[in-house]
VMD Tcl script that builds the backbone (N, CA, C; Angstrom):
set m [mol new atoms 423]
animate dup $m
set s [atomselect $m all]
$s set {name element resname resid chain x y z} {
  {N N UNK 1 A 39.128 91.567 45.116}
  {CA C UNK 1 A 37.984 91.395 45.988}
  {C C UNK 1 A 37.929 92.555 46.972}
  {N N UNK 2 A 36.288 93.060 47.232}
  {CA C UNK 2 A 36.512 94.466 47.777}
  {C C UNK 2 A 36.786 93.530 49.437}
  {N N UNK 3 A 37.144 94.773 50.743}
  {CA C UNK 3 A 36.924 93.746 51.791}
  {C C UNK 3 A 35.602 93.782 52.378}
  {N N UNK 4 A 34.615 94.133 51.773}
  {CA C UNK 4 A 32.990 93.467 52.354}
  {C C UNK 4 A 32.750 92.571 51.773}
  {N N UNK 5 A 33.251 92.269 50.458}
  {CA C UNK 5 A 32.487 90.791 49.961}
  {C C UNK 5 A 32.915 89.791 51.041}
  {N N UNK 6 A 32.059 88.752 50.795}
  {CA C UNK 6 A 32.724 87.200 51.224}
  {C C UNK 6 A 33.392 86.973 50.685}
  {N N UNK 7 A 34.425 86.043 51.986}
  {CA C UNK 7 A 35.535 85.320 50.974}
  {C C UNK 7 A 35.264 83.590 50.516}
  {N N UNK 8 A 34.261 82.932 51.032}
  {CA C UNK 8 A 33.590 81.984 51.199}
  {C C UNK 8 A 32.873 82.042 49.624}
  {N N UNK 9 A 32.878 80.773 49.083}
  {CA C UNK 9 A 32.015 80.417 48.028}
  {C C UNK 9 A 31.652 79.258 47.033}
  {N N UNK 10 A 30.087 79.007 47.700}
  {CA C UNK 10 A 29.956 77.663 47.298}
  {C C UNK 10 A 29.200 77.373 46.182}
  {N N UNK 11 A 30.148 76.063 45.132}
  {CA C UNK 11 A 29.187 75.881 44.585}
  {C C UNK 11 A 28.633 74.851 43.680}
  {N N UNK 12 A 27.281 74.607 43.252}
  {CA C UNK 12 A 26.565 73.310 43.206}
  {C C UNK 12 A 25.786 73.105 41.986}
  {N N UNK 13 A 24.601 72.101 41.961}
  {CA C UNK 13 A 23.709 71.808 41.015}
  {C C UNK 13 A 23.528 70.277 41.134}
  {N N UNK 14 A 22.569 70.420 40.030}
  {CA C UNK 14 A 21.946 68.856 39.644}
  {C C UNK 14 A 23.072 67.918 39.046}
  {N N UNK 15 A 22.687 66.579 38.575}
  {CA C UNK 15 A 23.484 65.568 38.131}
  {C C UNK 15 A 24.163 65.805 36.805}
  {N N UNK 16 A 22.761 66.631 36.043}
  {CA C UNK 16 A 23.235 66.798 35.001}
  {C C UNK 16 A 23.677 68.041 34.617}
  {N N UNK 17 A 23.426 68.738 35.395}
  {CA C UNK 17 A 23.755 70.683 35.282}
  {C C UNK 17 A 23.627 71.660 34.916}
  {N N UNK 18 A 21.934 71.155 34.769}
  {CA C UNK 18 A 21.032 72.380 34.510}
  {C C UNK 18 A 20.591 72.844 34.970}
  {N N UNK 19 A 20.011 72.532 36.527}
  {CA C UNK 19 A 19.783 73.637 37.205}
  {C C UNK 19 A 21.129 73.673 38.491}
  {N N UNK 20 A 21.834 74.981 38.149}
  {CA C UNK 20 A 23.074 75.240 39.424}
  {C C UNK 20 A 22.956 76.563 40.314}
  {N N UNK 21 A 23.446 76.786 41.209}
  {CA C UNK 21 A 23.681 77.507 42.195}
  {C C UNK 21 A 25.124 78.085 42.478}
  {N N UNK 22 A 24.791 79.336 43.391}
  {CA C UNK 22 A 26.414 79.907 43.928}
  {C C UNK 22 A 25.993 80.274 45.555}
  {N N UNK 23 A 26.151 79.975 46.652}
  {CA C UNK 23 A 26.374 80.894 47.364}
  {C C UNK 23 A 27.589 81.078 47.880}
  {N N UNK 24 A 27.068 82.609 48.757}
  {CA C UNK 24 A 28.379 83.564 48.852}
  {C C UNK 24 A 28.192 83.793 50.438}
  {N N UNK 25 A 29.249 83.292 51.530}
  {CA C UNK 25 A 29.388 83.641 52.865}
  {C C UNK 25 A 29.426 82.139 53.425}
  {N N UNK 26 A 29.207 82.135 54.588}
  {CA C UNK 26 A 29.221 81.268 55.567}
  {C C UNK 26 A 27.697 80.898 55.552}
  {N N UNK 27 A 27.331 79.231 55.638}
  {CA C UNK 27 A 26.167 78.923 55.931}
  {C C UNK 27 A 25.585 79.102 57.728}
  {N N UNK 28 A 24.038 79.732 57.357}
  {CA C UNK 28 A 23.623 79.926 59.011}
  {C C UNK 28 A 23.540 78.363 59.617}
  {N N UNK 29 A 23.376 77.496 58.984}
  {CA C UNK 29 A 23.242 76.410 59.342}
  {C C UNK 29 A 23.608 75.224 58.599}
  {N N UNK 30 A 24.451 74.175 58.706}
  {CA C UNK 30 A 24.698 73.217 58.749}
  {C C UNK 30 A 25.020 71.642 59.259}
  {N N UNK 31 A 24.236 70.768 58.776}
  {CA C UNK 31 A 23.381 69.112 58.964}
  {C C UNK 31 A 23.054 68.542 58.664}
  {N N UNK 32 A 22.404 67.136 59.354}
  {CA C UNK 32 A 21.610 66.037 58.915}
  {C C UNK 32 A 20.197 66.299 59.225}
  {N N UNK 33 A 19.839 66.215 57.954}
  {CA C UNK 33 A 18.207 65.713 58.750}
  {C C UNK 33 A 17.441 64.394 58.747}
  {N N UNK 34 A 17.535 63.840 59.939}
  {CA C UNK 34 A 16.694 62.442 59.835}
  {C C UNK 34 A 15.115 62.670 59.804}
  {N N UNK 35 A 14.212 63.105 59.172}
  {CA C UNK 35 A 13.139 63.295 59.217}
  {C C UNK 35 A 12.382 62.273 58.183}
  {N N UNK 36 A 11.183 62.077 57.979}
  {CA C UNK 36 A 10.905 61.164 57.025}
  {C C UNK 36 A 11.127 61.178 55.770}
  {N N UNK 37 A 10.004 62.702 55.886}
  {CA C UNK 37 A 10.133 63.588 54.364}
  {C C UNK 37 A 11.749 63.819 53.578}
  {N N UNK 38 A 12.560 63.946 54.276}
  {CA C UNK 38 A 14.146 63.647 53.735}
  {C C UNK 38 A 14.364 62.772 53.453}
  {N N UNK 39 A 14.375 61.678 54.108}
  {CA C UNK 39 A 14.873 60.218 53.879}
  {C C UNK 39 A 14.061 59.933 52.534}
  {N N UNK 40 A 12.615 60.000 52.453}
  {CA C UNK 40 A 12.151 59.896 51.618}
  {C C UNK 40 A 12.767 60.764 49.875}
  {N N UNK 41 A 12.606 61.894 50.102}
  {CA C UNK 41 A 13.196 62.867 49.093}
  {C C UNK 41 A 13.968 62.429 49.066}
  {N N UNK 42 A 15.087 62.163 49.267}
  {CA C UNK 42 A 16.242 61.282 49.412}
  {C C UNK 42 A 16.745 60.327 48.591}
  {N N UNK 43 A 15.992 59.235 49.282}
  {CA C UNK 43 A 15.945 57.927 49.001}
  {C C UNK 43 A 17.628 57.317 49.673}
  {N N UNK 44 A 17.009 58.333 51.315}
  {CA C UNK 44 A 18.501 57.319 51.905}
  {C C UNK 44 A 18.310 57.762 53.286}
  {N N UNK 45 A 19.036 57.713 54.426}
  {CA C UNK 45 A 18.409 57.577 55.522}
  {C C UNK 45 A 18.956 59.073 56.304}
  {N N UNK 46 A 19.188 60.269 55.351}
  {CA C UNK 46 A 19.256 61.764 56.106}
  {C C UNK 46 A 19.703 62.519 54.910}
  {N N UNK 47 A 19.194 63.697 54.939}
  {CA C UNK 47 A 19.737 64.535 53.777}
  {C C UNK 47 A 20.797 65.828 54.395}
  {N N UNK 48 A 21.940 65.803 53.638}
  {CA C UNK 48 A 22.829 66.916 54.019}
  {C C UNK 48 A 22.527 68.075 54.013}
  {N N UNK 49 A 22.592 69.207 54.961}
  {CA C UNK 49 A 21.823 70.480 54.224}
  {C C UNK 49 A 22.991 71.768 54.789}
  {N N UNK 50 A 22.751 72.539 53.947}
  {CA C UNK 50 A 23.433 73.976 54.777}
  {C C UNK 50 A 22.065 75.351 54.489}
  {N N UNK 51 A 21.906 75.789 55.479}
  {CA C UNK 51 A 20.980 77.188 55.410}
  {C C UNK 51 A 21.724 78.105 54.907}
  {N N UNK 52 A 20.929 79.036 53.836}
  {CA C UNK 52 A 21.683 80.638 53.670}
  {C C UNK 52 A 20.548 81.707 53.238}
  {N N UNK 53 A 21.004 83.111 53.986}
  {CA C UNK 53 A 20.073 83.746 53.291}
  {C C UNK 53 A 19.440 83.406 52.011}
  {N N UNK 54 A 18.418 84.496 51.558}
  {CA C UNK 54 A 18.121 84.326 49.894}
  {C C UNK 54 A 19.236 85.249 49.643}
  {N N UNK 55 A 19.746 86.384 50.240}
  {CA C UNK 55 A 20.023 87.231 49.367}
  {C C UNK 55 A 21.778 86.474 49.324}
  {N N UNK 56 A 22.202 85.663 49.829}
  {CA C UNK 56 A 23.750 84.987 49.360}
  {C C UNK 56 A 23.472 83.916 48.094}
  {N N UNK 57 A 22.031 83.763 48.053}
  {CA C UNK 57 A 22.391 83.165 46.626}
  {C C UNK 57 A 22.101 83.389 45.720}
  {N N UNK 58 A 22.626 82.446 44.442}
  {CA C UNK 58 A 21.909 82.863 42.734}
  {C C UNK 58 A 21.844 81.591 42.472}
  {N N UNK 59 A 20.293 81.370 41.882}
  {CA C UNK 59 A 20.166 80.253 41.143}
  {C C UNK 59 A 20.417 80.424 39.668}
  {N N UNK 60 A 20.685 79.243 38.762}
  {CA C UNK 60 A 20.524 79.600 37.552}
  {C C UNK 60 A 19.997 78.008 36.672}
  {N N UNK 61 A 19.032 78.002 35.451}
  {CA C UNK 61 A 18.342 76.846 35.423}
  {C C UNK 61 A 16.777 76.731 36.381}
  {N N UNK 62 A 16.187 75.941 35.527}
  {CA C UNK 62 A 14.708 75.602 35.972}
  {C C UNK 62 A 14.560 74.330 36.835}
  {N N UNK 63 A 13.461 74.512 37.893}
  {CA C UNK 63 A 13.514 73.729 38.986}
  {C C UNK 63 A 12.134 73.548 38.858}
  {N N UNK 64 A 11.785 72.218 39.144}
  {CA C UNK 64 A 10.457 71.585 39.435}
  {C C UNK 64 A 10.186 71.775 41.169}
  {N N UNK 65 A 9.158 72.160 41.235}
  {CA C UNK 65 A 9.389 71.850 43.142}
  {C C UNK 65 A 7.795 70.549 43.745}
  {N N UNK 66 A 8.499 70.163 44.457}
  {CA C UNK 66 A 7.433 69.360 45.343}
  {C C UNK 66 A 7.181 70.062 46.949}
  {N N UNK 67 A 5.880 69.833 46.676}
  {CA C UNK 67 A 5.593 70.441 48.305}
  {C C UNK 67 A 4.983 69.489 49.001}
  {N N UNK 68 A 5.558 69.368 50.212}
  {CA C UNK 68 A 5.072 68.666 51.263}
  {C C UNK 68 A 4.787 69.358 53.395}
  {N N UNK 69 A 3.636 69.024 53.455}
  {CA C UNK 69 A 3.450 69.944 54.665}
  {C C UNK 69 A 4.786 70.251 55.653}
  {N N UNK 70 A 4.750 70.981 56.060}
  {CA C UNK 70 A 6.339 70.954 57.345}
  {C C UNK 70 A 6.251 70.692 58.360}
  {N N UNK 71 A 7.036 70.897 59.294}
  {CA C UNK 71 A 6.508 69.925 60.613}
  {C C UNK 71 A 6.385 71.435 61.398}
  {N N UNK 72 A 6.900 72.805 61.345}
  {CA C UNK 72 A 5.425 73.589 61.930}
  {C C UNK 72 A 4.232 74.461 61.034}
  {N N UNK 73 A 4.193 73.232 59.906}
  {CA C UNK 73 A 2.493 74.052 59.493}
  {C C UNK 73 A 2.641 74.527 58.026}
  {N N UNK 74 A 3.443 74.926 57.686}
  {CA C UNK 74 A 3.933 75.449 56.813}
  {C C UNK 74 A 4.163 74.563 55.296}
  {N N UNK 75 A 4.463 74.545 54.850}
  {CA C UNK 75 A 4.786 73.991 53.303}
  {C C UNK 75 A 6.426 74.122 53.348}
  {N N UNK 76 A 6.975 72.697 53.299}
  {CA C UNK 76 A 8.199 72.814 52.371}
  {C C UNK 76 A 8.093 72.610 51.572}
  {N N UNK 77 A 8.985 73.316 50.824}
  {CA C UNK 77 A 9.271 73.558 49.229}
  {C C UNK 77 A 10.349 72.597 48.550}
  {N N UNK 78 A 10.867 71.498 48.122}
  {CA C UNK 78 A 12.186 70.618 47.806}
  {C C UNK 78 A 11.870 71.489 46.044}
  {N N UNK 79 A 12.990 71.340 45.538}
  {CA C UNK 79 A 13.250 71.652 44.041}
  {C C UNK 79 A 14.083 70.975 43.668}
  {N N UNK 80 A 13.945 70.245 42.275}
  {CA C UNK 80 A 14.853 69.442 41.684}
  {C C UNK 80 A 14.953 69.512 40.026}
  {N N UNK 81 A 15.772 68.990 39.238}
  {CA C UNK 81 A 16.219 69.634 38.190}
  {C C UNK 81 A 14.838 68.622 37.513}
  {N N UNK 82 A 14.681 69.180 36.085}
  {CA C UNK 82 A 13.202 68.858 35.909}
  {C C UNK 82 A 13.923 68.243 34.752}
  {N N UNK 83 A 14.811 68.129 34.132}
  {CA C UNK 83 A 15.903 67.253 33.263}
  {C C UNK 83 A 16.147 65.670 34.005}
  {N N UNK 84 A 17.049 65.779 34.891}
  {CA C UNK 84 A 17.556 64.376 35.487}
  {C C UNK 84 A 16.987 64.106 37.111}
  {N N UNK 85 A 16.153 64.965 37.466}
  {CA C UNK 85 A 15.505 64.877 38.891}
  {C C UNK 85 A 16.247 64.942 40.131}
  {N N UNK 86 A 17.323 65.610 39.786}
  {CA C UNK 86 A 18.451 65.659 40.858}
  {C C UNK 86 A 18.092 67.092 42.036}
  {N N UNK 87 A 17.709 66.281 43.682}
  {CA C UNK 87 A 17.365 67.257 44.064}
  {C C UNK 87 A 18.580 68.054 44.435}
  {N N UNK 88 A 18.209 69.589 44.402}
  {CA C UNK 88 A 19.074 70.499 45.386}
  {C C UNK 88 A 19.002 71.259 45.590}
  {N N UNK 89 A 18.089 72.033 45.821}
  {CA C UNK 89 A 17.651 73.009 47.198}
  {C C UNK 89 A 16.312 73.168 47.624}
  {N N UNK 90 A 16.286 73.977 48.798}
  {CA C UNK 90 A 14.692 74.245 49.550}
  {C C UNK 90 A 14.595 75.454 49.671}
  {N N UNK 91 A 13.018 75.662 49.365}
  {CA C UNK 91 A 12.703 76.670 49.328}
  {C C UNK 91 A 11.510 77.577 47.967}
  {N N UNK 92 A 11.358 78.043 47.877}
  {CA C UNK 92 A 10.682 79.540 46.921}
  {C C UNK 92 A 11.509 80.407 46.809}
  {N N UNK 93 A 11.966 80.395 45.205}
  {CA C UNK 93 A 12.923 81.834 45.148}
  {C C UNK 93 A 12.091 83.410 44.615}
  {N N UNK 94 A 12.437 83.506 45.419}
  {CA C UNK 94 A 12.243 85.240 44.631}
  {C C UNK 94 A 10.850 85.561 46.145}
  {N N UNK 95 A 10.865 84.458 46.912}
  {CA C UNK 95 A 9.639 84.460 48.020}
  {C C UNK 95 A 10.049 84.174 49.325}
  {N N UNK 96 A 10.951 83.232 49.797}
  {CA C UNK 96 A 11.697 82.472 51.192}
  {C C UNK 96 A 12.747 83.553 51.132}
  {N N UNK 97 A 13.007 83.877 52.378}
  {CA C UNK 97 A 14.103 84.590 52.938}
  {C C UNK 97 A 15.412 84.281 53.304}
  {N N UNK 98 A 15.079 82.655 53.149}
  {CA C UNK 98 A 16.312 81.735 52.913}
  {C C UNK 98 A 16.033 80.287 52.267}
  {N N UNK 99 A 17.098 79.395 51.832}
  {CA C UNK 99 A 17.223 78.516 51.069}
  {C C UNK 99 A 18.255 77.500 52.037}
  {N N UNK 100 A 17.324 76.187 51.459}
  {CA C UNK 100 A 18.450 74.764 52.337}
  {C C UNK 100 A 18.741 74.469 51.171}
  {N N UNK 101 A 20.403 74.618 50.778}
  {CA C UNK 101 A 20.772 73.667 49.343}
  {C C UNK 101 A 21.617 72.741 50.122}
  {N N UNK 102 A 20.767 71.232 49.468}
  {CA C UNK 102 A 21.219 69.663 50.042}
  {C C UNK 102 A 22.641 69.710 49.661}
  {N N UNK 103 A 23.361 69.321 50.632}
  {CA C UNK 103 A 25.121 69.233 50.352}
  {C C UNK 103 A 25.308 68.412 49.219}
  {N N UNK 104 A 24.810 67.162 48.884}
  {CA C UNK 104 A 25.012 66.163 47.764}
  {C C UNK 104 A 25.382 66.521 46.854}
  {N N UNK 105 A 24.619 67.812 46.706}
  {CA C UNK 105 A 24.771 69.018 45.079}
  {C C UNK 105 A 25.812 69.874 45.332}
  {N N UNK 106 A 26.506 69.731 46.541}
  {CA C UNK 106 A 27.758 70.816 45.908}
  {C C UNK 106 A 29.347 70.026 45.252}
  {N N UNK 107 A 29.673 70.942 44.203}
  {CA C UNK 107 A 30.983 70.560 43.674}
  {C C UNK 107 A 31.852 69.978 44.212}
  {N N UNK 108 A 31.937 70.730 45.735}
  {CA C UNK 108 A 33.190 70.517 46.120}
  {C C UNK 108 A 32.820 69.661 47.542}
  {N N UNK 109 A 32.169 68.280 47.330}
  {CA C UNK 109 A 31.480 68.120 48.894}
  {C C UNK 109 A 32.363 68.172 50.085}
  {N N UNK 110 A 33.572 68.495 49.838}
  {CA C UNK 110 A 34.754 68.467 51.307}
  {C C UNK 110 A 34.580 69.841 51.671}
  {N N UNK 111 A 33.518 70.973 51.162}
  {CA C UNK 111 A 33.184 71.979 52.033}
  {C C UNK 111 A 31.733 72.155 53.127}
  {N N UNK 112 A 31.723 70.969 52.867}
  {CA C UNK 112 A 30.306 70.474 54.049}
  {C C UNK 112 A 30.793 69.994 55.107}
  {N N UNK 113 A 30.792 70.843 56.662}
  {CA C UNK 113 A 30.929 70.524 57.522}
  {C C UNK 113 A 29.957 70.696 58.487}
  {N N UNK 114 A 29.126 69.478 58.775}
  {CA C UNK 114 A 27.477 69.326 59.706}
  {C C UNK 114 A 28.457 69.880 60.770}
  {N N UNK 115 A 27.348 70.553 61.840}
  {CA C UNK 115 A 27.538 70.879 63.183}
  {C C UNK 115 A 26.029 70.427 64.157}
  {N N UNK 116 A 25.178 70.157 63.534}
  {CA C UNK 116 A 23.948 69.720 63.716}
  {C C UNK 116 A 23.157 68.719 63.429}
  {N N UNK 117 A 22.264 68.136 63.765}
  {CA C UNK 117 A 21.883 67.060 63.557}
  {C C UNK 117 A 19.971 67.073 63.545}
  {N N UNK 118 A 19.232 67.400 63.034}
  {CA C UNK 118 A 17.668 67.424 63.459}
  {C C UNK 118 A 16.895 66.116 63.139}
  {N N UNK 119 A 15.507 66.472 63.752}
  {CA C UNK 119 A 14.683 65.048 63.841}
  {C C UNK 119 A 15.427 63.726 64.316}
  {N N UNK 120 A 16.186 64.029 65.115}
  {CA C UNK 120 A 17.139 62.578 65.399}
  {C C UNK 120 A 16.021 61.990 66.286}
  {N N UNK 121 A 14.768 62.193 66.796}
  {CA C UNK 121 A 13.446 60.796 66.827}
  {C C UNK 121 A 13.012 59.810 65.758}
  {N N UNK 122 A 13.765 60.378 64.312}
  {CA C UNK 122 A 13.332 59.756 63.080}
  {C C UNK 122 A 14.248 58.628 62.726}
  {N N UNK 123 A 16.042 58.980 63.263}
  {CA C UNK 123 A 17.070 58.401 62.768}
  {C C UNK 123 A 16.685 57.646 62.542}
  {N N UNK 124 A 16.998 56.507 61.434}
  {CA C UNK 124 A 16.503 54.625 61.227}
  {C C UNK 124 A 17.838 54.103 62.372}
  {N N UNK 125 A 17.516 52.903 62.715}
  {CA C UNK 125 A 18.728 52.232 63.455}
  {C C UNK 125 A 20.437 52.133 62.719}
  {N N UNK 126 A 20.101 51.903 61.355}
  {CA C UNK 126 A 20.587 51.810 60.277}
  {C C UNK 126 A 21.987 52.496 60.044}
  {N N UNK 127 A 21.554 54.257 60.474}
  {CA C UNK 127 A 21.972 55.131 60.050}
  {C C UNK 127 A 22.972 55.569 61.071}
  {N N UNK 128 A 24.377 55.648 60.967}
  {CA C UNK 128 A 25.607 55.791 61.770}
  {C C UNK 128 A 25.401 57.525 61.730}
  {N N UNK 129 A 25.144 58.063 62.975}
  {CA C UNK 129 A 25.565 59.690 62.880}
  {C C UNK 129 A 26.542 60.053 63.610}
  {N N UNK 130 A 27.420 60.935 62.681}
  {CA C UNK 130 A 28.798 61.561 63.011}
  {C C UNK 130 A 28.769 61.628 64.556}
  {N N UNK 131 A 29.805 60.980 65.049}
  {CA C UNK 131 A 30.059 62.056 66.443}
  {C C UNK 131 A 30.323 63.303 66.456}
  {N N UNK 132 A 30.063 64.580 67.838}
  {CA C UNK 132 A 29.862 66.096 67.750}
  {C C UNK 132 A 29.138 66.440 67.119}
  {N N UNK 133 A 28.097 65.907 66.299}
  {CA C UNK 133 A 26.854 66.644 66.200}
  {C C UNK 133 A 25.809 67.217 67.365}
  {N N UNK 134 A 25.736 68.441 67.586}
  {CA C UNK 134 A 24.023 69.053 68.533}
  {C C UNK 134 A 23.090 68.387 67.789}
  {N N UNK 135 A 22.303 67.555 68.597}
  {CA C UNK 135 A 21.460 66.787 68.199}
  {C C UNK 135 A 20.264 67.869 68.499}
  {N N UNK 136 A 19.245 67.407 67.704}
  {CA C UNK 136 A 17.545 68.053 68.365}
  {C C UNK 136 A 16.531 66.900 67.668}
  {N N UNK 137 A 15.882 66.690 68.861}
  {CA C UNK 137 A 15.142 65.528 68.545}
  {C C UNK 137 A 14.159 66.008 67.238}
  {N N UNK 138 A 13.521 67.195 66.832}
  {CA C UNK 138 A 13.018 68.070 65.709}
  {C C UNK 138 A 13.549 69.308 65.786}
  {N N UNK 139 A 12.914 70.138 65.536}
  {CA C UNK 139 A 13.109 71.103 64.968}
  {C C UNK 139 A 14.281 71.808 65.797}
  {N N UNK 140 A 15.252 72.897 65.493}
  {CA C UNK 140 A 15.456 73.602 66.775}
  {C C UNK 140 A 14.650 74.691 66.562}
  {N N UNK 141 A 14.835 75.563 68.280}
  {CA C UNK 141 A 13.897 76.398 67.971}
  {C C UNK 141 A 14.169 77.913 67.567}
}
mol reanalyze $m
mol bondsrecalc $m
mol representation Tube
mol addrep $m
């Protein structure tokens, strides 16, 4: 390994494992999101996520995407395997400057560590969130 690569490397996919992923480095961001549109996509009460550039990752496999408005204006993008419907990641590739791949989909889920917490106005009562999470009631900014 040269010493500029990362030494960090994660990696994921659908249920059934056709559409997978690699990224390479440290995520800019990692969390819960209690928002609707998650819970919903979901089908549970927060979705795990980590941010990374586009350019730390590689997809490989075909992705269906659903779009739903964002909460500033914008279009999110969810993608899921168009085989077994397993979602895991956000975004437009080859177009977004970065990608949210949902933790659920990675191999190794004991390398998901939230530090954040968003839309916590949405949490359901339901839903136990980690202590030491930075909460933001939406978005941060």
């Amino acid at each position: 390994m040269k010493m500029d690569e990362p030494r960090i490397r994660y990696t994921g996919g659908c249920l059934c494992g056709a559409l997978r992923y690699e990224a390479l480095g440290e995520p800019s961001a990692a969390g819960h999101c209690y928002c609707a549109d998650c819970r919903k996509a979901s089908g549970s009460g927060f979705i795990p996520f980590m941010g990374f550039p586009s350019t730390a990752l590689r997809f490989t496999g075909e992705s269906r995407q659903f779009r739903s408005k964002a909460f500033r204006g914008g279009d999110a993008v969810r993608n899921f395997c168009p085989v077994c419907g397993g979602l895991v990641f956000g975004g437009v590739v080859g177009q977004s400057t970065s990608h949210t791949i949902y933790a659920g989909s990675l191999d190794d889920p004991s390398s998901f560590h939230p530090s954040i917490a968003i839309f916590t106005r949405d949490r359901p009562d339901w839903v136990v969130m980690p202590p030491g999470l930075k909460t933001f009631e939406t978005m941060p900014g």
